[in-house]
N, CA, C and O atoms as CSV, one atom per row, in Angstrom:
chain,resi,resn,atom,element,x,y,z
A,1,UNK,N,N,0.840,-1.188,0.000
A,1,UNK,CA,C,0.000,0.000,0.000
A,1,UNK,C,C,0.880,1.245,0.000
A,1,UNK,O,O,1.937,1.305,0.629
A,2,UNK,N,N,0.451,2.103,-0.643
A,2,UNK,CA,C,1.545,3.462,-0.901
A,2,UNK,C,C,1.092,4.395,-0.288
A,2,UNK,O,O,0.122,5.079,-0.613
A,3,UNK,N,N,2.212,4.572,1.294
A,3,UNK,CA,C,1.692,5.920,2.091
A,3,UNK,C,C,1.791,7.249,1.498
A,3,UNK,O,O,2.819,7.659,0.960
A,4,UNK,N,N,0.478,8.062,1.625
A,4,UNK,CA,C,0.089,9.015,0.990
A,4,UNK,C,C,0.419,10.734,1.998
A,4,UNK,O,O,-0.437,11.236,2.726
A,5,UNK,N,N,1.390,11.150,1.839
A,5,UNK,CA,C,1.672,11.882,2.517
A,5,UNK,C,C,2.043,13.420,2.050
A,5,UNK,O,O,2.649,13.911,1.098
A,6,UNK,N,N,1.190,14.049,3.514
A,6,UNK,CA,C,1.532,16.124,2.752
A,6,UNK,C,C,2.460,16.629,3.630
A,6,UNK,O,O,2.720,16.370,4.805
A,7,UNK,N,N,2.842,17.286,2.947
A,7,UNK,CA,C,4.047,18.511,4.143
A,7,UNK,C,C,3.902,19.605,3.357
A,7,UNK,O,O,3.784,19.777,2.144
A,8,UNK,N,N,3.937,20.303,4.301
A,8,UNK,CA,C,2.969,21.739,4.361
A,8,UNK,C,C,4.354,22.621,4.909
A,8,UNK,O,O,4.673,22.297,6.053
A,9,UNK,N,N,5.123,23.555,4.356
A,9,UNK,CA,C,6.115,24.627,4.011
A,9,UNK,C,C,6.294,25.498,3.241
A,9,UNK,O,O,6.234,25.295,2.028
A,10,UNK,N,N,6.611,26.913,3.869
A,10,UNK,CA,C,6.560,27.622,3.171
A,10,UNK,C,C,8.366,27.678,2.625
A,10,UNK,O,O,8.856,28.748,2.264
A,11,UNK,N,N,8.787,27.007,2.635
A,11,UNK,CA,C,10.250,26.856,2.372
A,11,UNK,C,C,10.467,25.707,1.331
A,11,UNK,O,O,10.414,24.529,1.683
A,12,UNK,N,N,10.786,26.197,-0.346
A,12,UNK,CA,C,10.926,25.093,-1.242
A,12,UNK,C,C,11.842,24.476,-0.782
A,12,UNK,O,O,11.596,23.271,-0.819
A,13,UNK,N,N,13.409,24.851,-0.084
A,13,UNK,CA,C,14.381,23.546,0.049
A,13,UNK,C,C,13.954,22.726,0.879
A,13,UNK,O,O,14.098,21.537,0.591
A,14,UNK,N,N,13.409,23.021,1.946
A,14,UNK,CA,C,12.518,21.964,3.083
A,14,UNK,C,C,12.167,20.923,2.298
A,14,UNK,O,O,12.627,19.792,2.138
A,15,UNK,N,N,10.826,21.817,1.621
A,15,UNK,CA,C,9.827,20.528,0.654
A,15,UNK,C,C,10.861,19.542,-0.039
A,15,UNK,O,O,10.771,18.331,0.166
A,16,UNK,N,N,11.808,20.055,-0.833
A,16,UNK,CA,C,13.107,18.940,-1.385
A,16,UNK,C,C,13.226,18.057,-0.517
A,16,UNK,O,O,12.657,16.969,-0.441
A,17,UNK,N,N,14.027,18.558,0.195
A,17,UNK,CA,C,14.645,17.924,1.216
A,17,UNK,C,C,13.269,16.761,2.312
A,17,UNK,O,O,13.714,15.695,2.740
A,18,UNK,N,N,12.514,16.937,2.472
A,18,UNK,CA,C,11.447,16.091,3.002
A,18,UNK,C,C,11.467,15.452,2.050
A,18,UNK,O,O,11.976,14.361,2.308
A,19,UNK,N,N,11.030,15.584,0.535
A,19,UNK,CA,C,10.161,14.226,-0.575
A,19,UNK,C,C,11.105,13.825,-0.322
A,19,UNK,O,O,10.738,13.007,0.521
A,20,UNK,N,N,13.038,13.637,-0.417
A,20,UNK,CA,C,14.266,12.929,-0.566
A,20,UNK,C,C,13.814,12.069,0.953
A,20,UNK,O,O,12.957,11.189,0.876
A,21,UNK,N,N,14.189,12.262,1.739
A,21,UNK,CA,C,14.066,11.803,3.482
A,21,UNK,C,C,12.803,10.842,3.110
A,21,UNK,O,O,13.050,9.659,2.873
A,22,UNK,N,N,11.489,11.298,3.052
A,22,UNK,CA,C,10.737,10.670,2.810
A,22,UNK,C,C,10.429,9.228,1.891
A,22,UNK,O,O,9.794,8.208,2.161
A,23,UNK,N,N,11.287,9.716,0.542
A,23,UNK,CA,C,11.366,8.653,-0.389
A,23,UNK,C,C,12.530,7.702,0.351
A,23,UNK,O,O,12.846,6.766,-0.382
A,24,UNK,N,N,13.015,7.715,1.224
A,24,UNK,CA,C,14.205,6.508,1.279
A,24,UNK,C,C,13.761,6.155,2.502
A,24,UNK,O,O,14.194,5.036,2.778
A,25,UNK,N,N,12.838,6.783,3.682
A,25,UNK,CA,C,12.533,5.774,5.067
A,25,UNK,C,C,11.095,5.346,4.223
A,25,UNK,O,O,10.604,4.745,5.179
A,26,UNK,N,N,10.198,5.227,3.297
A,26,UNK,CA,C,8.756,4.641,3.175
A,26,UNK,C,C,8.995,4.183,1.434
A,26,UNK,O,O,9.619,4.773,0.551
A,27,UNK,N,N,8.326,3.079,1.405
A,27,UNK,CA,C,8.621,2.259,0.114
A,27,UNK,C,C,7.158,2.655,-1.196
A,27,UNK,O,O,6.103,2.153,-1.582
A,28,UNK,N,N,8.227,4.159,-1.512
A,28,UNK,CA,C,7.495,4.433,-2.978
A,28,UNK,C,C,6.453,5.145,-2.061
A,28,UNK,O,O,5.347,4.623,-1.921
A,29,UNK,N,N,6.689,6.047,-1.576
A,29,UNK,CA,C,5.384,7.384,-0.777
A,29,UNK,C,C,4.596,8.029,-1.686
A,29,UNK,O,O,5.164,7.914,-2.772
A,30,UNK,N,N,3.708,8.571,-1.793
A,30,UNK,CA,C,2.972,9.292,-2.457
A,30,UNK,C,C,2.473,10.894,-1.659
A,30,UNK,O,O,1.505,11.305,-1.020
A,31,UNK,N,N,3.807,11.441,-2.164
A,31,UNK,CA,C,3.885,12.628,-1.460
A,31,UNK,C,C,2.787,14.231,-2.263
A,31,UNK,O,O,2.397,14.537,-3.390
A,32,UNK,N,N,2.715,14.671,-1.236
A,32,UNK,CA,C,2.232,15.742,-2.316
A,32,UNK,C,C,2.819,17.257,-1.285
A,32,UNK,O,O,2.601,17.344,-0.077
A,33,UNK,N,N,3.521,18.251,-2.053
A,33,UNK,CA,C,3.249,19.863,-1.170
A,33,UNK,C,C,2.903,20.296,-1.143
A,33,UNK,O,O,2.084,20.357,-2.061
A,34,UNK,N,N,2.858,21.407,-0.061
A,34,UNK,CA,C,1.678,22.830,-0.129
A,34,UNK,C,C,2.598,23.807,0.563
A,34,UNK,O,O,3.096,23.348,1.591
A,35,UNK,N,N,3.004,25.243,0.201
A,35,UNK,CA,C,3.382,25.975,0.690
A,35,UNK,C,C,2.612,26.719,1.404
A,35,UNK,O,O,3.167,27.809,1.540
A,36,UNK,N,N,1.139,26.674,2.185
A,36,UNK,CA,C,1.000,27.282,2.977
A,36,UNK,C,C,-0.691,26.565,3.044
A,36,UNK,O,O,-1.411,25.952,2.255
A,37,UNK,N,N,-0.785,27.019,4.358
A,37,UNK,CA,C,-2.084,26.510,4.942
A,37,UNK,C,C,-3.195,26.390,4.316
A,37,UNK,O,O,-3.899,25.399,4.507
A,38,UNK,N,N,-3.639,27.611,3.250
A,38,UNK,CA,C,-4.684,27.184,2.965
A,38,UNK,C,C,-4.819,26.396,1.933
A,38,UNK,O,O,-5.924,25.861,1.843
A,39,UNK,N,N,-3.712,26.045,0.767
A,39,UNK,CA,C,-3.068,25.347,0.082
A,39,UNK,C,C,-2.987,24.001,0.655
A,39,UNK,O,O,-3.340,23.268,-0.269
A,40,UNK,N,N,-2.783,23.459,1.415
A,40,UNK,CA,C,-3.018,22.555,2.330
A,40,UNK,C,C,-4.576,21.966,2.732
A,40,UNK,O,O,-5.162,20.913,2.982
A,41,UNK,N,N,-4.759,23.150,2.630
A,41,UNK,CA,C,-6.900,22.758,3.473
A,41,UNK,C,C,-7.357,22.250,1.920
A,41,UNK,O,O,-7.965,21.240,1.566
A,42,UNK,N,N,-6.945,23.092,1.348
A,42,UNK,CA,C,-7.649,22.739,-0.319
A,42,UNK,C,C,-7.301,21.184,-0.746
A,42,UNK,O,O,-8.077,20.260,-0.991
A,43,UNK,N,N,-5.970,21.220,-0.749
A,43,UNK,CA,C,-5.654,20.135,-1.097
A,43,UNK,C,C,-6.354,18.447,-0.396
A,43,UNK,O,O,-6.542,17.509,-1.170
A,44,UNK,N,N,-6.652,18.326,1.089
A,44,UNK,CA,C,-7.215,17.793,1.840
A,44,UNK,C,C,-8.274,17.548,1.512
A,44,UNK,O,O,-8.637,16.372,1.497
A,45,UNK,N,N,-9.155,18.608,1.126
A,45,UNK,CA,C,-10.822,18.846,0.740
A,45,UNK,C,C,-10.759,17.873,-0.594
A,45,UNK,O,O,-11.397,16.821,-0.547
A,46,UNK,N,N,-10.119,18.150,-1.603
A,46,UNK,CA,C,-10.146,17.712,-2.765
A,46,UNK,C,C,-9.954,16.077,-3.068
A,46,UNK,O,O,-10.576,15.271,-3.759
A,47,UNK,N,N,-8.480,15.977,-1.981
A,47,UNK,CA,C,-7.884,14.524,-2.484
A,47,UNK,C,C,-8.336,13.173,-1.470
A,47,UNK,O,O,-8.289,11.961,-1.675
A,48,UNK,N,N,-8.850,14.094,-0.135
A,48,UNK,CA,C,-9.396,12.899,0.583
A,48,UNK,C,C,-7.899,13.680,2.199
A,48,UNK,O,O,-7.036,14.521,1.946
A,49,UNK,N,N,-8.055,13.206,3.218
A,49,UNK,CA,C,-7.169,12.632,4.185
A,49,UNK,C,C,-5.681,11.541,4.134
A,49,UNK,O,O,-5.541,10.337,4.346
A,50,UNK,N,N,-4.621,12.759,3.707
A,50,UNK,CA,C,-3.227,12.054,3.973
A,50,UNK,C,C,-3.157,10.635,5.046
A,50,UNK,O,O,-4.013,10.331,5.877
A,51,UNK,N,N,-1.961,9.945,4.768
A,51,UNK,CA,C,-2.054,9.142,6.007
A,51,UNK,C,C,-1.092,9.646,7.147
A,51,UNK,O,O,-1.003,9.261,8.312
A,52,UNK,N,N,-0.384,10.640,6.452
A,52,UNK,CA,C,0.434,11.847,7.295
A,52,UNK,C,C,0.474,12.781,6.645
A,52,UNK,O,O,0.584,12.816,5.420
A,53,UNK,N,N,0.339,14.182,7.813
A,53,UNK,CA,C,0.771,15.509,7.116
A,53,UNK,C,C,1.924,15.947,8.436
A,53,UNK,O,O,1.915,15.891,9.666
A,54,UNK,N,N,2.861,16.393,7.381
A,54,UNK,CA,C,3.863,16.959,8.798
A,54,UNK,C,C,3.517,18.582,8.144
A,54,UNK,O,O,3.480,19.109,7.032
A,55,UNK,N,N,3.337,18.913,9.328
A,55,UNK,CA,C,2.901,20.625,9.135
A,55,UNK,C,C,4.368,21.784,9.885
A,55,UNK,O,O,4.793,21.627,11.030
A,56,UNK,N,N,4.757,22.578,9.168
A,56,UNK,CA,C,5.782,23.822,9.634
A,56,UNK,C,C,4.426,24.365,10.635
A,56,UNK,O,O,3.223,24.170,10.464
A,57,UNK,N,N,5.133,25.103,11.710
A,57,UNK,CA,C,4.441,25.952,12.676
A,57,UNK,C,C,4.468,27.406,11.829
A,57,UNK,O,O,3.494,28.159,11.868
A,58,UNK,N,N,5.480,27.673,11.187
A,58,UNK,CA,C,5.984,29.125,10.791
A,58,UNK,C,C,5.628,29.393,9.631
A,58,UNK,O,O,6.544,29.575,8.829
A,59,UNK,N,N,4.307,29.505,9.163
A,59,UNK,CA,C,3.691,29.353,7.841
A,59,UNK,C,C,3.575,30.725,7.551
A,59,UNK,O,O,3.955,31.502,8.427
A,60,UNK,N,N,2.986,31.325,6.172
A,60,UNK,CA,C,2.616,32.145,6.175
A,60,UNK,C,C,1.173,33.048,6.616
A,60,UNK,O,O,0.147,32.531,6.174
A,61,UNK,N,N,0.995,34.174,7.331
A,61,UNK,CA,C,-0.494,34.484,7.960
A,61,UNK,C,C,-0.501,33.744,9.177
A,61,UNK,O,O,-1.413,34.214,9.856
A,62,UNK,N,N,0.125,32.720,9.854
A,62,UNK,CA,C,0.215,31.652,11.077
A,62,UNK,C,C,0.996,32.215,11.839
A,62,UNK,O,O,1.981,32.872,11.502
A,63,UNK,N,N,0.527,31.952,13.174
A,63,UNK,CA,C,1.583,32.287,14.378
A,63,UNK,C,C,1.526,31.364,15.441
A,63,UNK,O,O,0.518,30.685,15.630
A,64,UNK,N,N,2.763,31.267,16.313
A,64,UNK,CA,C,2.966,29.578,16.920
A,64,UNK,C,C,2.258,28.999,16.623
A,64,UNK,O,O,2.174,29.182,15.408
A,65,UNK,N,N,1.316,28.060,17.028
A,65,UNK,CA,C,0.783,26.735,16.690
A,65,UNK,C,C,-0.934,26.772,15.924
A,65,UNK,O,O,-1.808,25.931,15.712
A,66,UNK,N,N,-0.769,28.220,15.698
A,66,UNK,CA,C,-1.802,28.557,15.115
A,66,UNK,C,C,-2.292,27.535,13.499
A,66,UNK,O,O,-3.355,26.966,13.254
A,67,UNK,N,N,-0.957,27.647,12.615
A,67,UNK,CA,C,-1.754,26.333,11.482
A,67,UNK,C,C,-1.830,25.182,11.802
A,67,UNK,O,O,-2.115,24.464,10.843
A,68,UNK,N,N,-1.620,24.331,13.334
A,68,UNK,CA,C,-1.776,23.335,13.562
A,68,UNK,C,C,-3.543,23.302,13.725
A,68,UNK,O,O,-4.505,22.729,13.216
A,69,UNK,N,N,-3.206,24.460,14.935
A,69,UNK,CA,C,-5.124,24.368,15.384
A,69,UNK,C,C,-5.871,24.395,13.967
A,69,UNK,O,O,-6.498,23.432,13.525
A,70,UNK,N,N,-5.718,25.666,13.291
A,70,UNK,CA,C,-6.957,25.322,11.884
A,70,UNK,C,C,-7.089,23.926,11.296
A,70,UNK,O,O,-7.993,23.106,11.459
A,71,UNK,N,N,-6.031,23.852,10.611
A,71,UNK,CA,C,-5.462,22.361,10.244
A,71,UNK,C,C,-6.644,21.521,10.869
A,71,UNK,O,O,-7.690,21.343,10.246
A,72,UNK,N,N,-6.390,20.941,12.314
A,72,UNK,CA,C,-6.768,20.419,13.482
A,72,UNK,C,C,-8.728,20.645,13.124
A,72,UNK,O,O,-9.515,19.803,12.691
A,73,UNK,N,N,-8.882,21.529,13.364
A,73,UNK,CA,C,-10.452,22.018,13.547
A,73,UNK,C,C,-10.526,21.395,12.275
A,73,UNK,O,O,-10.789,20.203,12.440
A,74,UNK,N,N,-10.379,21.758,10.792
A,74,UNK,CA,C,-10.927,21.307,9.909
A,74,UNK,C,C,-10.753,19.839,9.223
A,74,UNK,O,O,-11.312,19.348,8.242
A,75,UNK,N,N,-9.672,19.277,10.195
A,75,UNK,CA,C,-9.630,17.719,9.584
A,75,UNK,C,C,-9.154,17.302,11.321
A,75,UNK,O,O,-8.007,17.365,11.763
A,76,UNK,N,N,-10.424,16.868,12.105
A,76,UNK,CA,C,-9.623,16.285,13.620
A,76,UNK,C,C,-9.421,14.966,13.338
A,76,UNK,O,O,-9.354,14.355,14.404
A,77,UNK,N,N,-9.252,14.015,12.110
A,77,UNK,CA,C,-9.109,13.187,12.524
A,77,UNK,C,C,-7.868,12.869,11.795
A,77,UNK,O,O,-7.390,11.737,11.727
A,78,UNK,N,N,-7.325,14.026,11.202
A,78,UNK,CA,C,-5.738,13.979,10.286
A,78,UNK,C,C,-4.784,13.237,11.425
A,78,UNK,O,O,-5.156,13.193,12.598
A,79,UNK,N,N,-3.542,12.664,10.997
A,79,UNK,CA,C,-2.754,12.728,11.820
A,79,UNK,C,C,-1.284,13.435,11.380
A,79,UNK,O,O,-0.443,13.300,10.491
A,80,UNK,N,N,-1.459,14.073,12.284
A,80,UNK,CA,C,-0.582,15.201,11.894
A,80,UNK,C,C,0.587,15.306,12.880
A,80,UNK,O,O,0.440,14.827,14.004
A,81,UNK,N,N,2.013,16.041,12.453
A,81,UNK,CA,C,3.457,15.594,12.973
A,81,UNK,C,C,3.906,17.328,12.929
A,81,UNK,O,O,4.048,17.971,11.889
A,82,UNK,N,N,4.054,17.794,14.145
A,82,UNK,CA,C,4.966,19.637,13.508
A,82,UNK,C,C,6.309,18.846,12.962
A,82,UNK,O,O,6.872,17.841,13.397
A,83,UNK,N,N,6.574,19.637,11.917
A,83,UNK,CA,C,7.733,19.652,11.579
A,83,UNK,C,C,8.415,21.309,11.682
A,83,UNK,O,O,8.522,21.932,10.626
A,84,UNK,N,N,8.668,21.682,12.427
A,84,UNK,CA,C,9.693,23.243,12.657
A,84,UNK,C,C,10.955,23.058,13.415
A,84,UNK,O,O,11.583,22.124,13.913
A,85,UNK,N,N,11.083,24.658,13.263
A,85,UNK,CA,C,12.508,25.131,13.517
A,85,UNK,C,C,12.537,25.410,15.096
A,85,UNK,O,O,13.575,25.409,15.758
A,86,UNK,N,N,11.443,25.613,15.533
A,86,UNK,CA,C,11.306,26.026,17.194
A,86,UNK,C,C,11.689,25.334,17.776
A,86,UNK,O,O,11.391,24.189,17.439
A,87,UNK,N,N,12.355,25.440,18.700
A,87,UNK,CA,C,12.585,23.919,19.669
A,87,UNK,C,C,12.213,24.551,21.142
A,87,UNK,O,O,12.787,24.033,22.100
A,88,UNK,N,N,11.317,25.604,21.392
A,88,UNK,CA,C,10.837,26.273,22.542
A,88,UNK,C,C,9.849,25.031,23.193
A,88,UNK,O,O,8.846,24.560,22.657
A,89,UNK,N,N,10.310,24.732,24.225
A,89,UNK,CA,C,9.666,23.676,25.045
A,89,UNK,C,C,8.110,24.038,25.060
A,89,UNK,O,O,7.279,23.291,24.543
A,90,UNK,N,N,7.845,24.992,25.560
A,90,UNK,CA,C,6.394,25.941,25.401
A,90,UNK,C,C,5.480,25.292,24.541
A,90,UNK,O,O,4.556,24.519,24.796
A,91,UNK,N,N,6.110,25.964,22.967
A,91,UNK,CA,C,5.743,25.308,21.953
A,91,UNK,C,C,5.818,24.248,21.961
A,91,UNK,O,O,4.797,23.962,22.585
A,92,UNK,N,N,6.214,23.479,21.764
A,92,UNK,CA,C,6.254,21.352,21.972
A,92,UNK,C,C,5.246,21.322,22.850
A,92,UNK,O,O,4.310,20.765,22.277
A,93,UNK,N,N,4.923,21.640,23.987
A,93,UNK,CA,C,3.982,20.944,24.990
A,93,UNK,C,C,2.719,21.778,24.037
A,93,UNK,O,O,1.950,21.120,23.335
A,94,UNK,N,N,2.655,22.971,24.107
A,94,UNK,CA,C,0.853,23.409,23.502
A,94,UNK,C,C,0.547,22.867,22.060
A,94,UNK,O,O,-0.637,22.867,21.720
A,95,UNK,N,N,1.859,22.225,20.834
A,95,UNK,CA,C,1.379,21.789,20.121
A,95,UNK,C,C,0.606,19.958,20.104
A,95,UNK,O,O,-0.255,19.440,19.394
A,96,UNK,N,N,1.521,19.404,21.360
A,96,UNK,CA,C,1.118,18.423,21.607
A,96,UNK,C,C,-0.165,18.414,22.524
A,96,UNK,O,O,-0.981,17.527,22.272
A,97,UNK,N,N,-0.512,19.465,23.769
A,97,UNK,CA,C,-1.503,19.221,24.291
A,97,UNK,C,C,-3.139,19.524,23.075
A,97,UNK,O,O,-4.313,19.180,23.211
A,98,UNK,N,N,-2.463,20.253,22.042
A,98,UNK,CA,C,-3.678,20.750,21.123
A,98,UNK,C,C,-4.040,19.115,20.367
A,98,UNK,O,O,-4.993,19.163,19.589
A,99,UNK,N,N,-3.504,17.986,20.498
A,99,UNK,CA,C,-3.443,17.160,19.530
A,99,UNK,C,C,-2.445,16.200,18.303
A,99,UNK,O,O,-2.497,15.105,17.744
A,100,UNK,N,N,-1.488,17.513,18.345
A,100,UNK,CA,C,-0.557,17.044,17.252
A,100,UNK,C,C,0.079,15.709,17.508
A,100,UNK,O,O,0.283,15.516,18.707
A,101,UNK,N,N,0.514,14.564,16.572
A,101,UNK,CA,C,0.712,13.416,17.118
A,101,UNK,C,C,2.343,13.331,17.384
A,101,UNK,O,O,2.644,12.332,18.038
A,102,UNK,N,N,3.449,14.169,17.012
A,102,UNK,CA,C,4.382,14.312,17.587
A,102,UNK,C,C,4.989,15.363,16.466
A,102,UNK,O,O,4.413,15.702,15.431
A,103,UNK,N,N,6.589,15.897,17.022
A,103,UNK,CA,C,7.132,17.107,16.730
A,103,UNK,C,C,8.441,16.671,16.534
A,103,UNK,O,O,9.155,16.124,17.375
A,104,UNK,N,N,8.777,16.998,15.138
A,104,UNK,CA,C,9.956,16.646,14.632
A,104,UNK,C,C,10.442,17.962,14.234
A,104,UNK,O,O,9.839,18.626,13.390
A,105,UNK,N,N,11.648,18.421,14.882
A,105,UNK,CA,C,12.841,19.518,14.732
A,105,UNK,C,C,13.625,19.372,13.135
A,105,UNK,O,O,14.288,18.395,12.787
A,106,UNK,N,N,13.395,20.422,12.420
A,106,UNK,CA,C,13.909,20.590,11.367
A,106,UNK,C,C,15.335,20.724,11.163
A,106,UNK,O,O,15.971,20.908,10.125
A,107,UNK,N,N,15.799,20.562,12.660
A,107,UNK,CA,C,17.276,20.207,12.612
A,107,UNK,C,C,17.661,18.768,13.298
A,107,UNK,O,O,18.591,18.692,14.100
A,108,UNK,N,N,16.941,17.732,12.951
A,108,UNK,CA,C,16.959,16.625,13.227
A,108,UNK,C,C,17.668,16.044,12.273
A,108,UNK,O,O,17.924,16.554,11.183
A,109,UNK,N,N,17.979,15.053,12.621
A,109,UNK,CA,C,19.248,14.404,11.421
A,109,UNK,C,C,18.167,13.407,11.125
A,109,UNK,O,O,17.260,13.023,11.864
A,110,UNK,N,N,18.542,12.963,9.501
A,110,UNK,CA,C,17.740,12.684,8.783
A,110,UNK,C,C,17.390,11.222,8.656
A,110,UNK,O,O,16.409,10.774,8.063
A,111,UNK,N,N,18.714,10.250,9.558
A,111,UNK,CA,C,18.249,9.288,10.566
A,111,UNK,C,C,16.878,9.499,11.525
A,111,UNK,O,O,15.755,9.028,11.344
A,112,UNK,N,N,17.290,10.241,12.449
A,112,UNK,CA,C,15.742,10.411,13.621
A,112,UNK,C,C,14.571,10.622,12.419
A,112,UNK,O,O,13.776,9.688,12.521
A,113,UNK,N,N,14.252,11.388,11.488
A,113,UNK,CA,C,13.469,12.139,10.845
A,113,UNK,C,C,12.484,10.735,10.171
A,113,UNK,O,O,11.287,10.610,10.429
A,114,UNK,N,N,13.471,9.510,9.051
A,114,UNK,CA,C,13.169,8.452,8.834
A,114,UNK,C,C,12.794,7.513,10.410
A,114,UNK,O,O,11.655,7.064,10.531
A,115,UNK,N,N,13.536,7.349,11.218
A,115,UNK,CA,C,13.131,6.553,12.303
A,115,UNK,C,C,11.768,6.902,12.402
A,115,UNK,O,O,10.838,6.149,12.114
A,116,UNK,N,N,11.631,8.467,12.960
A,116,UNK,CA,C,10.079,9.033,13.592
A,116,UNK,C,C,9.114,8.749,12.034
A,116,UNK,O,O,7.912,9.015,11.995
C-alpha cells in the first residue's frame, strides 16, 4: 500500500529535502506539497485525508501553533506531525496538548526524521 503523505512549508528547500528523506525511510510514498495553509486545506478537501501531514508551525499568515489548530479544527481526525525550527519547550507541549501526534525539529538528522 503506498503511504500518501503532505508537508505543508513555506520553504521550497525543506519541501526537497522532506520528498528525498521521505522517499528513502517509506517504500514508494505518495507525497504531495503545499506551501502554505490554505493550500493545504484545499488540497485535503479535494484529495481525501493524507495518512500523514507533517505541518511547519511558521507558515505564512500563522503564528505559533496557530496552522496546527486550523489544520486540526478542519480535519480532527488527520494525523498530523509539527515539523519546525522552534525547539521552545512551550511550543512542543501546547502543540502536543492541542493534539498534534508528535514534533519533529527541522534540525533533526535525517536518521531520527526516517526513524520518527
Amino acid at each position: 500500500m503506498t503511504m500518501r503523505v503532505l508537508v505543508v512549508d513555506d520553504h521550497p528547500l525543506t519541501l526537497e529535502i522532506m520528498r528525498a528523506v521521505l522517499a528513502k525511510a517509506l517504500d514508494n510514498p505518495q507525497v504531495h506539497c503545499a506551501t502554505d495553509l490554505n493550500e493545504a486545506l484545499e488540497h485535503v478537501r479535494g484529495a481525501g485525508l493524507p495518512d500523514l501531514t507533517l505541518l511547519d508551525l511558521g507558515l505564512p499568515g500563522c503564528r505559533g501553533i496557530d496552522a496546527y489548530s486550523r489544520f486540526h479544527k478542519a480535519f480532527p481526525d488527520a494525523l498530523a506531525v509539527i515539523l519546525s525550527a522552534t525547539d521552545d519547550a512551550n511550543v512542543v507541549r501546547a502543540a502536543l496538548k492541542a493534539g498534534a501526534r508528535g514534533y519533529l525539529l527541522k534540525t533533526s538528522s535525517r536518521a531520527l526524521m526516517q526513524a520518527a
